[in-house]
N, C-alpha and C positions, 0 to 999 in steps of 0.2 A: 255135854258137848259144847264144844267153844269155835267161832270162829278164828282156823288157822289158815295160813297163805303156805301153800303145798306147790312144787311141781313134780309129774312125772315123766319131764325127758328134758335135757339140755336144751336150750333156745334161749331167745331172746326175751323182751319183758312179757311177749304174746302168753308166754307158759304158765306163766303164775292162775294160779286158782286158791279161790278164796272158801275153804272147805269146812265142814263140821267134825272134829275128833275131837273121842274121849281125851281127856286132860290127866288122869287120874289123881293119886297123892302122892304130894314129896315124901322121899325115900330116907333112908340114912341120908345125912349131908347136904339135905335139899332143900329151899324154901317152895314152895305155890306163891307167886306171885299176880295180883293182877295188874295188866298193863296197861298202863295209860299212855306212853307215849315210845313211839321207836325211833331211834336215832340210824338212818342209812350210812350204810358203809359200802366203798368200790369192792369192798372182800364178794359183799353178798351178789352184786353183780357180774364177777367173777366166778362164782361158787354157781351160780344159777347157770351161766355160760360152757361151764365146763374148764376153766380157763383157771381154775385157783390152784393155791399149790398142795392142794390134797384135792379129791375127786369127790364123786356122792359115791358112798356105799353101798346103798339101797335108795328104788326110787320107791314110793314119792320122798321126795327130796323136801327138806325145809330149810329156813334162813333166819338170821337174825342173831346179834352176840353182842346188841345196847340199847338196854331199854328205860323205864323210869315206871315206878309204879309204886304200890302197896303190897305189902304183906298178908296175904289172905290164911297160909296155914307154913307150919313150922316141921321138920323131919327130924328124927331121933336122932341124938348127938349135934344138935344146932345149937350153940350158944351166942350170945348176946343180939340176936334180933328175937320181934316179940309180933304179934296180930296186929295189923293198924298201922305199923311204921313203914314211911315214908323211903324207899330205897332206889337205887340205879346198879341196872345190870352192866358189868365192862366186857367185855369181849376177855374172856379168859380159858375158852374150852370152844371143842369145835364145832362145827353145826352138825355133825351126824351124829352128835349125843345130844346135844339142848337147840333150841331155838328160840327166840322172842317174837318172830312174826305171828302174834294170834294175840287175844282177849284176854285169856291166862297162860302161863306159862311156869313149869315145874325147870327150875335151874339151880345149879349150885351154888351153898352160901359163900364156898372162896369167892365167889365171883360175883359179892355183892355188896354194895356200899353204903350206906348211910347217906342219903339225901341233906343237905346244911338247911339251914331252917330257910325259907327265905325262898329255895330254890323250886321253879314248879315244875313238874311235870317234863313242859316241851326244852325247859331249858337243862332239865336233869337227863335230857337222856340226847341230847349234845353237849357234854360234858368230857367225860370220861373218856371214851378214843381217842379225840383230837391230842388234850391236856398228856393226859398220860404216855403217846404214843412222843409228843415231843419233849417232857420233858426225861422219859425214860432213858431216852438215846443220847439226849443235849447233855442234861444233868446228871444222873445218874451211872450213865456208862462214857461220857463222853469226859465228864469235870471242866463242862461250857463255868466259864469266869467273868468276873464283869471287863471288861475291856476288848473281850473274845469278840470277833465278825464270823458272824455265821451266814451263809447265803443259804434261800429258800427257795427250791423249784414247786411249783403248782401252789403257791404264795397262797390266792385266793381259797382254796379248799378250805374245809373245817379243820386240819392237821394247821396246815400252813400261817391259818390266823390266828390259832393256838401258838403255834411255834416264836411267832412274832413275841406277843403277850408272854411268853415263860424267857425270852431275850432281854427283853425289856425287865422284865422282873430281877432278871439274875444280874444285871447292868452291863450286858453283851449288846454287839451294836448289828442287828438283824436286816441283811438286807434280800428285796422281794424279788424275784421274775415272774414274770409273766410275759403270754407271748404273744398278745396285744396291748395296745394303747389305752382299749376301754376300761379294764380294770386299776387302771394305775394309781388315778386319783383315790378310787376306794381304797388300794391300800397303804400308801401314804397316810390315808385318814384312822386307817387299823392301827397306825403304829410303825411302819418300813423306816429306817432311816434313809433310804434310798430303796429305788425300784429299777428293773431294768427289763426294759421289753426288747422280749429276746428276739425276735420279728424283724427289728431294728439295729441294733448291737450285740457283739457278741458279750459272751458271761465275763469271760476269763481277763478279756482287756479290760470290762470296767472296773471288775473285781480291784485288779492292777495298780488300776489309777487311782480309785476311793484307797486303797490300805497303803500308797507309798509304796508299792511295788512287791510289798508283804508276801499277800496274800489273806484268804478268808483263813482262821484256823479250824471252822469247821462249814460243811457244805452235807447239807440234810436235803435228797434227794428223791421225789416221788417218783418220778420218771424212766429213768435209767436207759438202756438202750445205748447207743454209736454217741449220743451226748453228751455221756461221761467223761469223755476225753477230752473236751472243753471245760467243763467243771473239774477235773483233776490240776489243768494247767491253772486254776482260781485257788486251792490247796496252799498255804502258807507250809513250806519246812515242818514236818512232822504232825500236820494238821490230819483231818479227818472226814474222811468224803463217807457219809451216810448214805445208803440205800434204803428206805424202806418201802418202796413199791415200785415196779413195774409198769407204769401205766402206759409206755410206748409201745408196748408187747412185742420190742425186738430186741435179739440177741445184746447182752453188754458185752462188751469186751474190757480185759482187765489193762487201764492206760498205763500203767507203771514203765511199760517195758516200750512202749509207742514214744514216753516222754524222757525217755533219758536214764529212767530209775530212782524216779525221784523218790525223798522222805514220806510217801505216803501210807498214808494208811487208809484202806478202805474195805468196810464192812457191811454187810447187810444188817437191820436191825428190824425187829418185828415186836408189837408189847405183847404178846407171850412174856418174851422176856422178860416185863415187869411183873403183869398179871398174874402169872402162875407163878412167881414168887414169894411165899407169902411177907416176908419183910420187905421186900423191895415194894412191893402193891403198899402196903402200910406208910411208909414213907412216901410214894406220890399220892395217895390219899390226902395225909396232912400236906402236903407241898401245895396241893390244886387246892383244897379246902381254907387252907388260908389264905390263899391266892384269890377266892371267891369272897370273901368276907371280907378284905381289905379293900374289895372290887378291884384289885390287880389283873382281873381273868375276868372278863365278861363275853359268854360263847356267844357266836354270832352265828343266829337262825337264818339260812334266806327262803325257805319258803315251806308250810305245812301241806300234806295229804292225808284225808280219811284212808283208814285201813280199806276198803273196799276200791281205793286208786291206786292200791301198790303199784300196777301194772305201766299206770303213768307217770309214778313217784321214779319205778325205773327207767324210763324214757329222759327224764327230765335230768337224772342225774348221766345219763350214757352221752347226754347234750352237752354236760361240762359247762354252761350257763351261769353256774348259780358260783353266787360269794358265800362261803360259808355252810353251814348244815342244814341238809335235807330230813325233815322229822315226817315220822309217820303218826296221828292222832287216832285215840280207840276211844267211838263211845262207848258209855256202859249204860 
């Protein structure tokens, strides 16, 4: 029996309970991992809420799709991991098949990476979402170049100071919103080449003014919602306005037709699409992993909880407070 974080009915972070199930053993295709450290995601928030874009299939419900741990047992047809190695779980499968909220956890080897030396625990398992999810969309699907402005909504998040870091990397020139004052110096210090509090000024005229009247060529989106059409008007000529979350939870509407018809292109993006890939996950592997070892990428924690505070872990992140990633720590 292992301690797992279960709910059984939709709510808030009240729901979570901290339970004992059987674990059993990995299956074909599976590792047993034990976990050391969980990295929070707004999916899991969502998904507890009722609010995500698949539902629970059966209650009790579980959560959890990034974690960092050891290797405890290996399943038929698993090759190259081994007992004892040091790995991070990416969100690549959904929570009514696997979950990481518990002690141990039976997950799939697609969905399981090689920890770089060096790397520990709390910082292995704020890793891989952030990284992967911006450079999937940037680099991968987007062919962000160095010279490229990409504008960043929800800047501060774990995605968003990832996103900065895979800009800079790629020698694309990253600029931040946020929509107070107080985060702004922090992210100038992450890396922004400019910051705009949106509070203050609008996206689209600054955009404007920093590119010569361009435009961003791409605009990586957390938010979404009636703001889009502000971030559209910031769109350079055949640029690319990125979605990959929802966090306004109001209707978008599609600006194309509001602005004239312009050259745009706009897409939702989710790292599904790299994760369940398995070449595309292969190549943001080495991308972030060199990125890591060059110290090009270095995730930014802002604050740990024992497993036994999930309940507060979620409070804390529904505050929207924090710079950076919310980790969950398992003693053993």
């Amino acid at each position: 029996m292992v301690a797992t974080v279960r709910f059984h009915e939709y709510g808030g972070p009240e729901v979570l309970r901290l339970e004992d199930v059987p674990v059993g053993d990995p299956g074909v295709g599976e590792l047993l991992i034990r976990v050391d450290a969980i990295g929070l995601n707004r999916a899991e928030v969502l998904f507890r809420g009722g609010h995500y874009i698949e539902p629970v299939k059966e209650f009790p419900g579980r959560l959890g799709a990034e974690a960092a741990g050891v290797v405890e047992a290996v399943g038929a047809q698993v090759v190259g991991f081994e007992v004892g190695q040091a790995v991070s779980v990416v969100p690549a499968f959904s929570m009514n098949e696997y979950a990481v909220y518990a002690e141990r956890a039976i997950v799939p080897a697609a969905a399981v990476v090689h920890r770089p030396d060096g790397l520990g625990a709390i910082e292995g398992a704020a890793v891989w979402m952030p990284y992967v999810t911006a450079y999937g969309a940037l680099v991968e699907v987007g062919g962000m170049r160095a010279g490229d402005t990409v504008v960043l909504t929800a800047a501060s998040s774990s995605v968003g100071l990832a996103a900065i870091q895979v800009a800079r990397r790629i020698g694309a020139v990253p600029i931040a919103t946020t929509r107070s004052r107080a985060k702004k110096d922090a992210l100038l210090a992450a890396g922004a080449a400019e910051v705009i509090v949106t509070d203050e000024e609008g996206v689209a005229d600054r955009v404007l003014a920093l590119t010569a009247g361009r435009g961003a060529e791409f605009v990586f989106d957390a938010v979404a919602g009636p703001g889009v059409v502000d971030l559209a008007r910031a769109v350079a000529p055949g640029g690319t306005l990125f979605l990959y979350g929802a966090v306004s939870g109001e209707p978008t509407p599609y600006p194309g037709f509001e602005l004239g018809m312009p050259a745009l292109n706009m897409r939702t993006y989710t790292m599904h699409e790299t994760t369940r890939d398995p070449q595309r996950l292969r190549r943001a592997e080495s991308f972030v992993s060199s990125g890591l070892r060059t110290g090009a990428f270095r995730p930014v924690v802002d604050r740990t909880f024992p497993l036994n505070e999930i309940a507060a872990a979620h409070r804390y992140m529904e505050a929207g407070a924090q710079i950076g990633k919310i980790v969950i720590t398992v003693d053993h």
